[in-house]
PDB file of N, CA, C and O in Angstrom, chain B, residues numbered from 101:
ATOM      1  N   UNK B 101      37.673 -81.824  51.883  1.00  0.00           N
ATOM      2  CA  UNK B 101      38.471 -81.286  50.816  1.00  0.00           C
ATOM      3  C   UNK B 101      38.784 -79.824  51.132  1.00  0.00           C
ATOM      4  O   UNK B 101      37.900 -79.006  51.388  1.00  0.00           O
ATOM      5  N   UNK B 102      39.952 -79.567  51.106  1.00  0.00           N
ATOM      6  CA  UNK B 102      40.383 -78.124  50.912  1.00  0.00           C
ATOM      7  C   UNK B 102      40.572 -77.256  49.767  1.00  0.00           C
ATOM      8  O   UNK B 102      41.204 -77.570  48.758  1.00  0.00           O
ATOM      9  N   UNK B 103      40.062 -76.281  49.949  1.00  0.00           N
ATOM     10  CA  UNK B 103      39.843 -75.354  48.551  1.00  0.00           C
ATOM     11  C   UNK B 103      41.287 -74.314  49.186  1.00  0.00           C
ATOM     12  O   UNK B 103      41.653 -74.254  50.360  1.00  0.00           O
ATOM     13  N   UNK B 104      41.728 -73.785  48.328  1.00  0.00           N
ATOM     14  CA  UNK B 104      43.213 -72.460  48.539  1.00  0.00           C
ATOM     15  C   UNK B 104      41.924 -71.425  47.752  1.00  0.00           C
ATOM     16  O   UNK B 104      41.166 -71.892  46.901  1.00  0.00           O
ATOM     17  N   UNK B 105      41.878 -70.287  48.122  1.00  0.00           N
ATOM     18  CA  UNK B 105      42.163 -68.794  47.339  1.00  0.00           C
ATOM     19  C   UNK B 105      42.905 -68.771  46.374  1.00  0.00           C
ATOM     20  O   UNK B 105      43.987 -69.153  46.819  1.00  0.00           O
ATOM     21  N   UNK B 106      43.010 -68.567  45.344  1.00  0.00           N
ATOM     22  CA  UNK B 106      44.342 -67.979  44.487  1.00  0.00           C
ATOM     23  C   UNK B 106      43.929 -66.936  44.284  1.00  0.00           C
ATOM     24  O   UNK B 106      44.685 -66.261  43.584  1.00  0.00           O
ATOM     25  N   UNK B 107      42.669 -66.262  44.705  1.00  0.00           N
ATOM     26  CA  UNK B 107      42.668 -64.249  44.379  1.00  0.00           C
ATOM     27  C   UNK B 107      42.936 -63.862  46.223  1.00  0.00           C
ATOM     28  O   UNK B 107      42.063 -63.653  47.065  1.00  0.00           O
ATOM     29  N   UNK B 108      44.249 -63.871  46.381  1.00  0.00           N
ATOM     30  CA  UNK B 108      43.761 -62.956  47.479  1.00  0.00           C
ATOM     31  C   UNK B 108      43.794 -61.516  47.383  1.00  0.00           C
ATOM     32  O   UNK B 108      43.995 -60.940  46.314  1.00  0.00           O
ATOM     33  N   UNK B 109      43.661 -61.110  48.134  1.00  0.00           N
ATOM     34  CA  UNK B 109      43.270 -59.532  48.134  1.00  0.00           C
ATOM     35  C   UNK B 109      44.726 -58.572  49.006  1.00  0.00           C
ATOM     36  O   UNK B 109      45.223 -58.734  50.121  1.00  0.00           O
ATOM     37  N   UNK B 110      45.032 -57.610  47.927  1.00  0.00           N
ATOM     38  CA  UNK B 110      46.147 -57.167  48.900  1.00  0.00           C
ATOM     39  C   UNK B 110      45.675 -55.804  48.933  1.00  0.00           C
ATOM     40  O   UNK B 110      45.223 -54.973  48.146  1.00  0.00           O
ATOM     41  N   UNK B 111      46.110 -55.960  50.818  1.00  0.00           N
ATOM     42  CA  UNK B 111      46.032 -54.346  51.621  1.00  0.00           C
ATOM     43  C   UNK B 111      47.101 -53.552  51.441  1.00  0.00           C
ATOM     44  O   UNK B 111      48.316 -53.728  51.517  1.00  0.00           O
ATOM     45  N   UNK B 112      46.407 -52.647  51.188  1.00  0.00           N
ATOM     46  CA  UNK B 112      47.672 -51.284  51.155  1.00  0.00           C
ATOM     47  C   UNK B 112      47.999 -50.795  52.529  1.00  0.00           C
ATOM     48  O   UNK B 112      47.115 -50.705  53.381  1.00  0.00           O
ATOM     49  N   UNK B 113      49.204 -50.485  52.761  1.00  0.00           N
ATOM     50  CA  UNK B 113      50.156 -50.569  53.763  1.00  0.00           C
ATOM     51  C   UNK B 113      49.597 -49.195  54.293  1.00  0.00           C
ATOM     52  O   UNK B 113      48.896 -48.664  53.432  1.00  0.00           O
ATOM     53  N   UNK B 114      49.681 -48.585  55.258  1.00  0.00           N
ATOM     54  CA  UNK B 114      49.329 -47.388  55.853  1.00  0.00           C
ATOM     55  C   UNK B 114      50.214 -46.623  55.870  1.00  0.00           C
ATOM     56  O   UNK B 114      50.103 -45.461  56.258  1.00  0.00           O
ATOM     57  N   UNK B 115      51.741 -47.395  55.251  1.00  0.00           N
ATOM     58  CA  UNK B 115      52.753 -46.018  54.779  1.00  0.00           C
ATOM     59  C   UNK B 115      52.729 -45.941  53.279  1.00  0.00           C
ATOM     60  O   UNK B 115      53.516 -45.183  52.712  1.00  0.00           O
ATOM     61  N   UNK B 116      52.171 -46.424  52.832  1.00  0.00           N
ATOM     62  CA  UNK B 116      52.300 -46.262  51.206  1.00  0.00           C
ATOM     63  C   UNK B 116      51.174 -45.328  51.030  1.00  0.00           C
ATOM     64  O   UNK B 116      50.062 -45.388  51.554  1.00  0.00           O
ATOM     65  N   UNK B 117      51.635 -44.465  50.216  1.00  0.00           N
ATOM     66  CA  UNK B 117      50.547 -43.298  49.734  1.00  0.00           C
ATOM     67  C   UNK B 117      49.765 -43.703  48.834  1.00  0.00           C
ATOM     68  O   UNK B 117      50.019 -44.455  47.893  1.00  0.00           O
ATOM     69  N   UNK B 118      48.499 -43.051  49.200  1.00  0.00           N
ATOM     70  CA  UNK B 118      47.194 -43.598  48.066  1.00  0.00           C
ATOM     71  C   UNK B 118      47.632 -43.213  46.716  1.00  0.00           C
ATOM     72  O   UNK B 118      48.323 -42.245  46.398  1.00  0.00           O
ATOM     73  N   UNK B 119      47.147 -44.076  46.017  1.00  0.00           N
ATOM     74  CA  UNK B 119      47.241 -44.031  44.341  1.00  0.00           C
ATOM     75  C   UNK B 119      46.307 -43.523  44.179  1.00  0.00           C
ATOM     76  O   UNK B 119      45.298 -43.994  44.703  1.00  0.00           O
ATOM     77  N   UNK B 120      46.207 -42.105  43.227  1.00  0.00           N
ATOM     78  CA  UNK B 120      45.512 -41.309  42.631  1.00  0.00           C
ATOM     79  C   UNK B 120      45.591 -41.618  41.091  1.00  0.00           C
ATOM     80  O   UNK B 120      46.611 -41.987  40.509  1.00  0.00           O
ATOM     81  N   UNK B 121      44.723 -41.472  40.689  1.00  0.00           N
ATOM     82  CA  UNK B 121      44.130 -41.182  39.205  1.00  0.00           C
ATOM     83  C   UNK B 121      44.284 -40.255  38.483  1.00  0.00           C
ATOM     84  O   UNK B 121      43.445 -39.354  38.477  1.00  0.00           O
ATOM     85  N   UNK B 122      45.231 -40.217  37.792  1.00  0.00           N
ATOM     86  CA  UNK B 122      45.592 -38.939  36.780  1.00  0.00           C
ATOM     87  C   UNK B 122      44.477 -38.558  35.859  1.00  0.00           C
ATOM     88  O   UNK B 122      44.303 -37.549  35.176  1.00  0.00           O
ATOM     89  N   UNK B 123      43.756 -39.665  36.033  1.00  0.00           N
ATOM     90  CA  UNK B 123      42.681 -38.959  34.537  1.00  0.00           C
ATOM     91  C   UNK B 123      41.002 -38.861  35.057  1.00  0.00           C
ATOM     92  O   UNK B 123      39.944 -38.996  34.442  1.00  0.00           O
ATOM     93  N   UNK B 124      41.350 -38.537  36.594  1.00  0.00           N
ATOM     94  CA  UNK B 124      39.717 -38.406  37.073  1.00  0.00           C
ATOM     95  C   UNK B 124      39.613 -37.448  37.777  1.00  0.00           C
ATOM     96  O   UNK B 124      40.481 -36.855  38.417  1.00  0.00           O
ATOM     97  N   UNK B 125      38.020 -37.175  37.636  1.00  0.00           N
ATOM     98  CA  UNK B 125      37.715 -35.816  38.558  1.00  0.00           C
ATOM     99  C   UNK B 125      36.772 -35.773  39.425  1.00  0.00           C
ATOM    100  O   UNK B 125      35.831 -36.092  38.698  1.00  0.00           O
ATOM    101  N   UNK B 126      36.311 -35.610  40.472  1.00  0.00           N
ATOM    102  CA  UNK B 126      35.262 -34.939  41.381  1.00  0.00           C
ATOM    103  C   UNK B 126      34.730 -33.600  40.968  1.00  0.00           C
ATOM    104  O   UNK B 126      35.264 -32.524  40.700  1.00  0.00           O
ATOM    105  N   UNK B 127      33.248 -34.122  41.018  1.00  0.00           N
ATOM    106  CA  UNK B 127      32.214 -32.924  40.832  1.00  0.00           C
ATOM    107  C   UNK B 127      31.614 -33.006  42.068  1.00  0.00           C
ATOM    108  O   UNK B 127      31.396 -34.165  42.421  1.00  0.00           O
ATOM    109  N   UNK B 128      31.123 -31.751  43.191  1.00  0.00           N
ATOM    110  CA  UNK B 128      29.837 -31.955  43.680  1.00  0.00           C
ATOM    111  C   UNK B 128      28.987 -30.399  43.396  1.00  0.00           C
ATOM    112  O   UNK B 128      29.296 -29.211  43.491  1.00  0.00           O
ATOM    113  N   UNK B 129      27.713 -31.205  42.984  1.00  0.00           N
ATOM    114  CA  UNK B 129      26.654 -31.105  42.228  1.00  0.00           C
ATOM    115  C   UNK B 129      25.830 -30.250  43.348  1.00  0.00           C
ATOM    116  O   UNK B 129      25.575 -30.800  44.420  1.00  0.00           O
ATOM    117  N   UNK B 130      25.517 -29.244  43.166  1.00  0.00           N
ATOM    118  CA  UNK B 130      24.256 -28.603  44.217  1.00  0.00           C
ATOM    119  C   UNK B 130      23.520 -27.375  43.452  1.00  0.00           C
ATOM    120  O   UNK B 130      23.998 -26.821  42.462  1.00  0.00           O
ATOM    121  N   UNK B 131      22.411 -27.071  43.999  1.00  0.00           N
ATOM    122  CA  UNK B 131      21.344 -26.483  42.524  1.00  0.00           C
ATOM    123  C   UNK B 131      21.429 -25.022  42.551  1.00  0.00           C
ATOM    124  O   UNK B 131      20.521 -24.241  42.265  1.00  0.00           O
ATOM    125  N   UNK B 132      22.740 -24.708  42.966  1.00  0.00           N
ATOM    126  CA  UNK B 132      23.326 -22.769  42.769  1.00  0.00           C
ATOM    127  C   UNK B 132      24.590 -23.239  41.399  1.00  0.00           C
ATOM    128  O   UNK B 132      24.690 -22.808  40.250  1.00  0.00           O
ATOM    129  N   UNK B 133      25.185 -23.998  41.944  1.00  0.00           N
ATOM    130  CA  UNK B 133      26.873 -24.258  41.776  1.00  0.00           C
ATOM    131  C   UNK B 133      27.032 -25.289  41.156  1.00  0.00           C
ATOM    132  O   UNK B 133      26.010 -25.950  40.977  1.00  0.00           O
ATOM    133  N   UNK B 134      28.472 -25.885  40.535  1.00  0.00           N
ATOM    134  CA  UNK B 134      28.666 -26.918  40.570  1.00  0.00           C
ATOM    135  C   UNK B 134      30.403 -27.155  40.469  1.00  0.00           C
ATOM    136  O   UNK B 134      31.021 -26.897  39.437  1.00  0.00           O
ATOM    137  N   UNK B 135      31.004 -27.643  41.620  1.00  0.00           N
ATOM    138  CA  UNK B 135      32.517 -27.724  41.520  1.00  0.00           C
ATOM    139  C   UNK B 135      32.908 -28.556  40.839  1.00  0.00           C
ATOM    140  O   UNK B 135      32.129 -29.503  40.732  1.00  0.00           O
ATOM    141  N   UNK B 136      34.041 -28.649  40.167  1.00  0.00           N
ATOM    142  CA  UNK B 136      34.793 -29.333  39.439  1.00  0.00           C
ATOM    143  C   UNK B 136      36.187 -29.478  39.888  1.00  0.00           C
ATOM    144  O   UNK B 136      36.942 -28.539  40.141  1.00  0.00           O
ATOM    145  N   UNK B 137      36.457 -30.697  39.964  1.00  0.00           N
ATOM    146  CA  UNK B 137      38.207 -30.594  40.761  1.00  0.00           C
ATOM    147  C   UNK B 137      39.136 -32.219  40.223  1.00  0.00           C
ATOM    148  O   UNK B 137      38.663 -33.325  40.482  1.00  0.00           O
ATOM    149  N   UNK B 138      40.007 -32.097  39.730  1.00  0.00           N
ATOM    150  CA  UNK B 138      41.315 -32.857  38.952  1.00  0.00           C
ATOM    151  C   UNK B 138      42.201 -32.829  39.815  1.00  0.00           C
ATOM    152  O   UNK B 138      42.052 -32.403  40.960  1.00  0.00           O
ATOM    153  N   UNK B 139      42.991 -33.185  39.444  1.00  0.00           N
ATOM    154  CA  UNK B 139      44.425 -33.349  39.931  1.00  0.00           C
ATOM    155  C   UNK B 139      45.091 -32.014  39.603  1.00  0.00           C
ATOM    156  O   UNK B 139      44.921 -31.326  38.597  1.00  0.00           O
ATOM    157  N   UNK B 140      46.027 -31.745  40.846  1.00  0.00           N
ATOM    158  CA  UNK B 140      46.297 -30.388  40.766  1.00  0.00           C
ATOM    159  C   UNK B 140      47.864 -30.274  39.657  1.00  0.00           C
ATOM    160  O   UNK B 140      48.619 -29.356  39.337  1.00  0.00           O
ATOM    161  N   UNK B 141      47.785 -31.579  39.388  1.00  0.00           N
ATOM    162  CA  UNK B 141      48.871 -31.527  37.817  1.00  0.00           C
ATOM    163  C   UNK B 141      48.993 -31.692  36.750  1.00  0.00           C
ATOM    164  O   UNK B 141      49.875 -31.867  35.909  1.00  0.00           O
ATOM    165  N   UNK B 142      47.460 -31.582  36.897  1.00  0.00           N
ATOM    166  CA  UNK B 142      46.708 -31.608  35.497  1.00  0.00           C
ATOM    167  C   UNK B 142      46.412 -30.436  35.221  1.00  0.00           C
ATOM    168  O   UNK B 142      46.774 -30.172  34.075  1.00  0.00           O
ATOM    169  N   UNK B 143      45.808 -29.405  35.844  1.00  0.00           N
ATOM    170  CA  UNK B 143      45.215 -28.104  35.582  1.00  0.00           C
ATOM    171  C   UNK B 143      45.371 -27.171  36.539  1.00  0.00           C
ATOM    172  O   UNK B 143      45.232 -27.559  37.698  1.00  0.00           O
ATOM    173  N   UNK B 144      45.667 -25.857  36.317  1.00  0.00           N
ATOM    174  CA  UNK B 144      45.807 -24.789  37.704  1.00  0.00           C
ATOM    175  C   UNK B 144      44.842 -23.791  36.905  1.00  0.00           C
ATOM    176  O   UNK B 144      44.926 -23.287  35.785  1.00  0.00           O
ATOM    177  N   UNK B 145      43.877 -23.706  37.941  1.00  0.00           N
ATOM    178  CA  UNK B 145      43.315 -24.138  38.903  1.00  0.00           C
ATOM    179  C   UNK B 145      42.667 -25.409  38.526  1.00  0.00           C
ATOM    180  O   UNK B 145      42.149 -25.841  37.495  1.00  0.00           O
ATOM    181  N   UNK B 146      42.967 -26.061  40.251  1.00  0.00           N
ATOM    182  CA  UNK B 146      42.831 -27.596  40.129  1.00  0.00           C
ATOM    183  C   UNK B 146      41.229 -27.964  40.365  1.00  0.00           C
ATOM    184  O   UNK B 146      40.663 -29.040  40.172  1.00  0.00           O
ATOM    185  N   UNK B 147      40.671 -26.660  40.865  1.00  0.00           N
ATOM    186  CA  UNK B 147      39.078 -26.696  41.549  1.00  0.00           C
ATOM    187  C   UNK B 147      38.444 -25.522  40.543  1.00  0.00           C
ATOM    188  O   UNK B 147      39.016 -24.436  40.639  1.00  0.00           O
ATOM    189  N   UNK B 148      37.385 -25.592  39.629  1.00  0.00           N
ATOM    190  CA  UNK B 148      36.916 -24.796  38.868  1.00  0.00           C
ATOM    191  C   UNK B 148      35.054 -24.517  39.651  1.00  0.00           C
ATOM    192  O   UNK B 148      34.464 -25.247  40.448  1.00  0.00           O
ATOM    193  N   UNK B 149      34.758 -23.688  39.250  1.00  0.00           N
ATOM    194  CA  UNK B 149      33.023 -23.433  39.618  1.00  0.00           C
ATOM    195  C   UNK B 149      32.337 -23.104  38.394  1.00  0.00           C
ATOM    196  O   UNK B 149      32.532 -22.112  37.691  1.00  0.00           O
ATOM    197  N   UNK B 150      31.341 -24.237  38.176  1.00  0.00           N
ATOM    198  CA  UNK B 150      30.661 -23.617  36.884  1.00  0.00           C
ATOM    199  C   UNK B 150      29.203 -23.249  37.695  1.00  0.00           C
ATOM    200  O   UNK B 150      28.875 -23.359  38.877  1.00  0.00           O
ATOM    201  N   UNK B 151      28.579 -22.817  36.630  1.00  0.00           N
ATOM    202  CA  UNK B 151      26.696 -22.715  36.766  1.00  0.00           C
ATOM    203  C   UNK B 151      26.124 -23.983  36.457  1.00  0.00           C
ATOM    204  O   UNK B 151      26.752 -25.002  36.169  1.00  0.00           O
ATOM    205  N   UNK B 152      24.685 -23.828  36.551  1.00  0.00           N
ATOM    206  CA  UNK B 152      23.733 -25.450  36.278  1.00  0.00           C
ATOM    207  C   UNK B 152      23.231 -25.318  35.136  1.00  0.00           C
ATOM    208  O   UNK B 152      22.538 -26.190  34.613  1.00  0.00           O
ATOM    209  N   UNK B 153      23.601 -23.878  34.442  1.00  0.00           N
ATOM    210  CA  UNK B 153      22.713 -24.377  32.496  1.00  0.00           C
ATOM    211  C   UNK B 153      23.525 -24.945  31.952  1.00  0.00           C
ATOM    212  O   UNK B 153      24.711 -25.129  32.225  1.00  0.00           O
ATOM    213  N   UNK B 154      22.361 -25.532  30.413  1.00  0.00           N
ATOM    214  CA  UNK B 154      22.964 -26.156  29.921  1.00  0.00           C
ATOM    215  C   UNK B 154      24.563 -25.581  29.247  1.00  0.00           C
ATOM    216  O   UNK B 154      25.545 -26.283  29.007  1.00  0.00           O
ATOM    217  N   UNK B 155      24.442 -24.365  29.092  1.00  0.00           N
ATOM    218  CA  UNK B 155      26.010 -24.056  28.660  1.00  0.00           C
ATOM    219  C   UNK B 155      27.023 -24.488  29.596  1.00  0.00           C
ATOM    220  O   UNK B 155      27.947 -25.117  29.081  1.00  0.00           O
ATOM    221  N   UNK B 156      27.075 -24.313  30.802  1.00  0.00           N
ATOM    222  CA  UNK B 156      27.674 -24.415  31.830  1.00  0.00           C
ATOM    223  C   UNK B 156      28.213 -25.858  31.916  1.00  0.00           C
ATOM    224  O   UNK B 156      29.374 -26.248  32.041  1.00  0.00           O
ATOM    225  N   UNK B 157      27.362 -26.363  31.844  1.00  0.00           N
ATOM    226  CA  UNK B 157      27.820 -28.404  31.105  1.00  0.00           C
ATOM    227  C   UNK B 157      28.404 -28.831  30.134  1.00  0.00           C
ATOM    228  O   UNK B 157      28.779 -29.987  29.936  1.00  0.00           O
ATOM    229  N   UNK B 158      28.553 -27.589  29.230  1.00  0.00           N
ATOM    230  CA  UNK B 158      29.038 -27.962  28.002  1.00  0.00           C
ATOM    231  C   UNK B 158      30.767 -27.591  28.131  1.00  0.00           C
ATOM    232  O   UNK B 158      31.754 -28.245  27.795  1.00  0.00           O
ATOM    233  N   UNK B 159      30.596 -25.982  28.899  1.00  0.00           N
ATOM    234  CA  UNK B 159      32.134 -25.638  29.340  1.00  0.00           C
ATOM    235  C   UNK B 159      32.849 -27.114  30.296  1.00  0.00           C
ATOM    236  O   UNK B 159      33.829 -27.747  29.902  1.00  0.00           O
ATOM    237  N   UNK B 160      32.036 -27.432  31.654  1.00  0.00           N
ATOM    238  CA  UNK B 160      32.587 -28.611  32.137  1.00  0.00           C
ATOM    239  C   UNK B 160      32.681 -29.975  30.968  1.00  0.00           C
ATOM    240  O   UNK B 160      33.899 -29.951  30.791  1.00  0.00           O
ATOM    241  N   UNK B 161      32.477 -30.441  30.607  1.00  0.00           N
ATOM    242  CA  UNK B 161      33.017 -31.489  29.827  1.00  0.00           C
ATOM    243  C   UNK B 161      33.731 -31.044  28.521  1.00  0.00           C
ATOM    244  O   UNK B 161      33.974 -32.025  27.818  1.00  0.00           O
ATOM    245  N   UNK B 162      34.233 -29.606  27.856  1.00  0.00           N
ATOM    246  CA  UNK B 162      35.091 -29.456  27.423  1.00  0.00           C
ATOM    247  C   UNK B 162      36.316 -29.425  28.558  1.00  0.00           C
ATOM    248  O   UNK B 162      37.316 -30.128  28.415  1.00  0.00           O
ATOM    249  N   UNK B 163      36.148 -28.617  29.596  1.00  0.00           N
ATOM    250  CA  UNK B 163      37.314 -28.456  30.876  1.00  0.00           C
ATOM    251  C   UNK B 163      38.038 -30.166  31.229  1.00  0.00           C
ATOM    252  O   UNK B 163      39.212 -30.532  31.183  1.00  0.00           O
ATOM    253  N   UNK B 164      36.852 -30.888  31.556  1.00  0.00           N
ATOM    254  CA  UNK B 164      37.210 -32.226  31.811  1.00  0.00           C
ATOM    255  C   UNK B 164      37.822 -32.955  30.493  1.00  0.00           C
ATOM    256  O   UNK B 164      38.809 -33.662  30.694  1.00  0.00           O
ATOM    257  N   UNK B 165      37.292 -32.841  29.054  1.00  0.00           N
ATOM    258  CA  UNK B 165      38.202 -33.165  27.942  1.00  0.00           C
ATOM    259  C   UNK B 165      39.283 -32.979  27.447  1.00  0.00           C
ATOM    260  O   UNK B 165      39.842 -33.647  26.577  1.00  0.00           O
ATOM    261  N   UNK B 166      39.675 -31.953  28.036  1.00  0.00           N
ATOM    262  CA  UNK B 166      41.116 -30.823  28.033  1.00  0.00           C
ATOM    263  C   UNK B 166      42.147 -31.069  28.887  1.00  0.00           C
ATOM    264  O   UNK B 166      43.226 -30.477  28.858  1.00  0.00           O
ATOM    265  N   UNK B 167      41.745 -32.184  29.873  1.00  0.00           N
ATOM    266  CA  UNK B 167      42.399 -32.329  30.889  1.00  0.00           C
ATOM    267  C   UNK B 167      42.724 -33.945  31.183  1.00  0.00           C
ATOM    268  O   UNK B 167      43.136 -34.509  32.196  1.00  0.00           O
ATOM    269  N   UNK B 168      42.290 -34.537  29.607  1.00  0.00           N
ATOM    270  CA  UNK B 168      42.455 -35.859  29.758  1.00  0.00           C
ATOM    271  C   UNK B 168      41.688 -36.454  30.742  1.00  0.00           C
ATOM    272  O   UNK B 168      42.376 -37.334  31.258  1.00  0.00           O
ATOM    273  N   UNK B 169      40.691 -36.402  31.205  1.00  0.00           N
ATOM    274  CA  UNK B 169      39.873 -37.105  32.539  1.00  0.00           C
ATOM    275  C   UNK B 169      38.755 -38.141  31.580  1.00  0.00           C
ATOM    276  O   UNK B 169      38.156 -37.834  30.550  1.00  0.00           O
ATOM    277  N   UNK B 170      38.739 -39.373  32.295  1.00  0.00           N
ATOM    278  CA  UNK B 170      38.202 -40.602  31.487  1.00  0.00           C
ATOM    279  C   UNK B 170      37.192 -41.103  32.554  1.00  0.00           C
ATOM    280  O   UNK B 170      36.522 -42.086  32.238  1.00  0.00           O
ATOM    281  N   UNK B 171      36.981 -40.495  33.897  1.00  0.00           N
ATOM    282  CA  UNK B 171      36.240 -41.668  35.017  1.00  0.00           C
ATOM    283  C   UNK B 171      36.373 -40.040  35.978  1.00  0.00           C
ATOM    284  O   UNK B 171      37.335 -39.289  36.138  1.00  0.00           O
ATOM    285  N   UNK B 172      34.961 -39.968  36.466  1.00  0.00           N
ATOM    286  CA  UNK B 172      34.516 -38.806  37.222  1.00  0.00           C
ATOM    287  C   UNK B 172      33.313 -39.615  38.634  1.00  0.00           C
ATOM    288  O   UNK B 172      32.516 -40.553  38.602  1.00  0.00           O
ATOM    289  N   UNK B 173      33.778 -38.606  39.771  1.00  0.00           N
ATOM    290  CA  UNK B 173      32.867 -38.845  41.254  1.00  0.00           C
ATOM    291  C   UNK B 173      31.632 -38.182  41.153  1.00  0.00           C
ATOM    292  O   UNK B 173      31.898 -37.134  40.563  1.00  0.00           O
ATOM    293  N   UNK B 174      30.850 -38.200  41.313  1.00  0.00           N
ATOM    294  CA  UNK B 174      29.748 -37.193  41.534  1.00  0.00           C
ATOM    295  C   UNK B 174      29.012 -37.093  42.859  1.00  0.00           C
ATOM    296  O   UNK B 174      28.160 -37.923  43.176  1.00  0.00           O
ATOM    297  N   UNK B 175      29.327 -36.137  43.575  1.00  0.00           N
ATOM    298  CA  UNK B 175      28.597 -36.117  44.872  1.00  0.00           C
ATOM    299  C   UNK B 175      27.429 -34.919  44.527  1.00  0.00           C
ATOM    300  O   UNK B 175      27.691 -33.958  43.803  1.00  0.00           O
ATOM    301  N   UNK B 176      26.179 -35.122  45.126  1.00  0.00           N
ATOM    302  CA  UNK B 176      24.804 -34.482  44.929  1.00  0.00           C
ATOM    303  C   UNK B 176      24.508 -34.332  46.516  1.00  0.00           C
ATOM    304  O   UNK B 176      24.324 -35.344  47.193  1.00  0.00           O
ATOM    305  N   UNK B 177      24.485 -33.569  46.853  1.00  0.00           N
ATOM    306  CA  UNK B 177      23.766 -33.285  48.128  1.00  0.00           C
ATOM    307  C   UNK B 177      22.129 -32.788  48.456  1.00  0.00           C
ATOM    308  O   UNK B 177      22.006 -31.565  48.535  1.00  0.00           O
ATOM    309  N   UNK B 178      20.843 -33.614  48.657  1.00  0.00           N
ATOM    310  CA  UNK B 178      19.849 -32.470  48.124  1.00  0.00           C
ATOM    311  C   UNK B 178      19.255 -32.396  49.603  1.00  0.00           C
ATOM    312  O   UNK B 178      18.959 -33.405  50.243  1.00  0.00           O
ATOM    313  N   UNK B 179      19.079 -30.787  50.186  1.00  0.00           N
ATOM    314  CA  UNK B 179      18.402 -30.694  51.097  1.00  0.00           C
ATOM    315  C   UNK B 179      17.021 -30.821  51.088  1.00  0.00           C
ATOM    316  O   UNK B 179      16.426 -29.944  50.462  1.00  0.00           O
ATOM    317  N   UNK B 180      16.331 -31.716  51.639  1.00  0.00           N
ATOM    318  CA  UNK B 180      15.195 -31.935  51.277  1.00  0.00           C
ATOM    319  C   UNK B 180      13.772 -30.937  52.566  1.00  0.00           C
ATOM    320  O   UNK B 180      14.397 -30.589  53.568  1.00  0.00           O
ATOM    321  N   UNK B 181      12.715 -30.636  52.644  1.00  0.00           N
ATOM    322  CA  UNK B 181      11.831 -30.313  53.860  1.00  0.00           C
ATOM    323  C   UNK B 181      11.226 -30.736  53.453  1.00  0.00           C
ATOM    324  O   UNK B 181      11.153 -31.144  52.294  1.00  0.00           O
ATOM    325  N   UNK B 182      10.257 -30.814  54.669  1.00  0.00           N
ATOM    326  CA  UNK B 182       8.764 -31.297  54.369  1.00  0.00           C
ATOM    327  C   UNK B 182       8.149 -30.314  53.734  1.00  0.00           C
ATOM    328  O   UNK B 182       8.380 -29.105  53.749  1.00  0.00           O
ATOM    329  N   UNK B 183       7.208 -31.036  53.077  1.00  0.00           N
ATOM    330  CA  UNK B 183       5.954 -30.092  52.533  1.00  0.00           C
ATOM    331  C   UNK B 183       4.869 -30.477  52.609  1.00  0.00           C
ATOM    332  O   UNK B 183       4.452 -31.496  52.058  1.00  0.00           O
ATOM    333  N   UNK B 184       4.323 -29.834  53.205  1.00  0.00           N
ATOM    334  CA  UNK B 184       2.392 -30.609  53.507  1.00  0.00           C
ATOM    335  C   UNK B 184       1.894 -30.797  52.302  1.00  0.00           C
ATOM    336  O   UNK B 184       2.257 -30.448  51.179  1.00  0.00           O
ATOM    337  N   UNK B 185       1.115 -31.329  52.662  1.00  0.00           N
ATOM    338  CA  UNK B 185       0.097 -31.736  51.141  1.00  0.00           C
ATOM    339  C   UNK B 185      -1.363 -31.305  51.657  1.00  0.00           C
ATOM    340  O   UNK B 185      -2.339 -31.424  50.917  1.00  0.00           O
TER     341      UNK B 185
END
């Protein structure tokens, strides 16, 4: 017996430009800083820098509410060393 697919999967062409997300943002997260970045037609400046207190979280998710953003990246980078015990 033969089964068909009816979901196939379609590839995006390598001349068609990626579809971006008007209503999302990239954060990466590191324990000085923390960037914030949208679409650059959503907000100028399109890349913001907050701090890690709690105020600083409160400005980013008003910034990100202000800017219509519904779905966010989060990259965390943590350098880790050893530590003896």
């Amino acid at each position: 017996m033969k089964f068909k697919n009816k979901n196939k999967t379609r590839l995006q062409s390598v001349t068609e430009p990626p579809q971006v997300r008007m209503d999302a943002a990239g954060i990466d997260i590191s324990p000085e800083e923390i960037y914030v970045a949208v679409d650059v037609q959503v907000a100028n400046p399109a890349v913001r820098c907050f701090g890690t207190v709690t105020r600083e979280l409160y400005r980013i998710a008003d910034w990100l509410q202000s800017c219509g953003v519904s779905t966010v990246a989060i990259a965390y980078a943590s350098h880790c060393t050893s530590v003896e015990r």
